[in-house]
C-alpha positions, 0 to 999 in steps of 0.5 A: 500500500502507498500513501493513506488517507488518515481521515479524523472524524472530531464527534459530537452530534447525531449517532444516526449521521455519524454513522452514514459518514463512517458508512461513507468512508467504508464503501470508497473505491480505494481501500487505502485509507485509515479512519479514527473517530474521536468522542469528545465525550457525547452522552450516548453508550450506544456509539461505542458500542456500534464501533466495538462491532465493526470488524474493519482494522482501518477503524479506531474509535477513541472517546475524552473522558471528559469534553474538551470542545471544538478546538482542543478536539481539532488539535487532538485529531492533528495530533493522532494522523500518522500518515502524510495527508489526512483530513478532518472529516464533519461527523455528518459529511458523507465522501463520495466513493471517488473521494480518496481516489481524486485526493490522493491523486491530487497529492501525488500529482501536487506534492507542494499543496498544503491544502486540497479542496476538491469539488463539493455539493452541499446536502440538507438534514436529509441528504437532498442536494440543495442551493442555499444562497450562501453557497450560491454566493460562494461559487458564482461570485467569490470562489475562483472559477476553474475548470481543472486543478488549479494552485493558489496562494499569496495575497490574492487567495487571501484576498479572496477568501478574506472577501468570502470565505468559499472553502468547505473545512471537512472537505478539505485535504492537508498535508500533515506536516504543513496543517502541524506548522500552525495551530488553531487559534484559540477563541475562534469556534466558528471561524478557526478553520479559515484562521488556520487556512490563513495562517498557513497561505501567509507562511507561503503554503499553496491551496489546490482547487480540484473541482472533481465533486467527490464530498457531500457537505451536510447544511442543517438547523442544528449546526453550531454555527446556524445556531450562532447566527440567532443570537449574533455571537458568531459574528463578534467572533468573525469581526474580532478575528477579521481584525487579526487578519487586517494586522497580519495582512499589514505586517506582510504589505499584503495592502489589497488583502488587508482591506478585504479584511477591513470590508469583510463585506460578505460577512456584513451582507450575511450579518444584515440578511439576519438583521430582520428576522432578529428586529422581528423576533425582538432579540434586541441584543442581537439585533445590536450585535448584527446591526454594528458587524454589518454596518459599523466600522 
């Protein structure tokens, strides 16, 4: 066996979808890959014992004794790959069959990418394919548009993302050693993902766009994130880290890719668009909160 996929699955949430995911990384085409799952500590005795039943030594399931939250589940997840790529898979995305087919041949193809994002559809609770406007958004507008693999980097990826953030973290594919130069920042449970992105492009990594569809992303109600946006705590967490990324960018003379930071204007459009729905509900303290991310300095 060549290189593996190391595939780290950070669980707390559904039993019911973390099953189809470990379903989904079973049934791919190439066998080469390994798969671990951490509990942080989910009050359900059912998930071990469904993993103490599957008969498959590519599977470890590992479960904290206590929980340890998001960011400290990434970094353990980090800690455990063994193999030179690996993949921080969402408890409730399902892999196409192809998906370690098209990323390890991205790798062998593209040694110098740090990250790969392969092509993606975006799935509801039940797993329909949908269009939601964000995602819509993200790819006609923001993503840039390719039509084989392509590699970026610099100030105009950041630039990019810092308009919009277009990537799909649990679809994303690292290079271990490279996502082990950085760490997740702390404070940032929403948007850690694109800081660490960030971090490793302003140290000179490159990203590969491979827009072979190959990943189901899972949008639902019951995400952390969805849940933030009704009470506006995710966007002081966006606006706190956009001006640590207008820093970083400064210090690097990135001038375009700080002032995208500075605008965030996707993320202020996003802010604005739950701006009714919180005046209508009279959350008067989000309202406040979504009010100053969209339209303050």
């Amino acid at each position: 066996m060549g290189v593996a996929l190391d595939i780290l699955v950070p669980f707390w949430g559904d039993p019911a979808l973390l099953r189809k995911t470990v379903d989904s990384v079973v049934a791919q085409r190439n066998p080469d890959w390994m798969l671990t799952v951490v509990d942080d500590a989910y009050p359900d005795p059912g998930v071990a014992k469904w993993f103490a039943e599957l008969d498959d030594p590519r599977i470890r399931y590992l479960r904290h004794d206590v929980n340890r939250g998001i960011t400290e589940s990434f970094r353990h997840c980090v800690a455990l790959a063994t193999q030179d790529v690996m993949m921080l898979l969402g408890c409730d995305d399902i892999l196409l069959p192809g998906y370690v087919d098209v990323v390890l041949a991205a790798h062998r193809r593209f040694p110098e990418a740090a990250i790969i994002q392969p092509g993606v559809r975006v799935i509801d609770d039940d797993g329909r394919v949908v269009r939601t406007l964000a995602d819509e958004v993200k790819r006609r507008v923001v993503r840039p548009r390719v039509d084989e693999a392509t590699l970026l980097g610099g100030e105009k990826l950041v630039t990019s993302l810092l308009h919009g953030d277009w990537l799909y973290w649990p679809s994303l594919t690292f290079r271990t050693d490279r996502i082990r130069s950085v760490d997740f920042r702390d404070g940032f449970p929403i948007v850690l993902d694109l800081a660490l992105v960030i971090d490793l492009v302003c140290r000179g990594r490159l990203l590969l766009l491979e827009p072979t569809v190959c990943f189901h992303y899972r949008r639902h109600r019951a995400s952390a994130s969805s849940v933030k946006l009704v009470d506006g705590s995710r966007f002081e967490g966006e606006r706190a880290y956009f001006a640590i990324a207008a820093r970083q960018c400064r210090k690097l003379g990135w001038t375009r890719a700080e002032r995208a930071a500075r605008a965030r204007l996707t993320s202020r459009a996003h802010a604005a668009t739950q701006l009714p729905g919180a005046l209508l509900g009279r959350r008067f303290e989000a309202s406040r909160v979504l009010a100053r991310h969209a339209f303050g300095d």
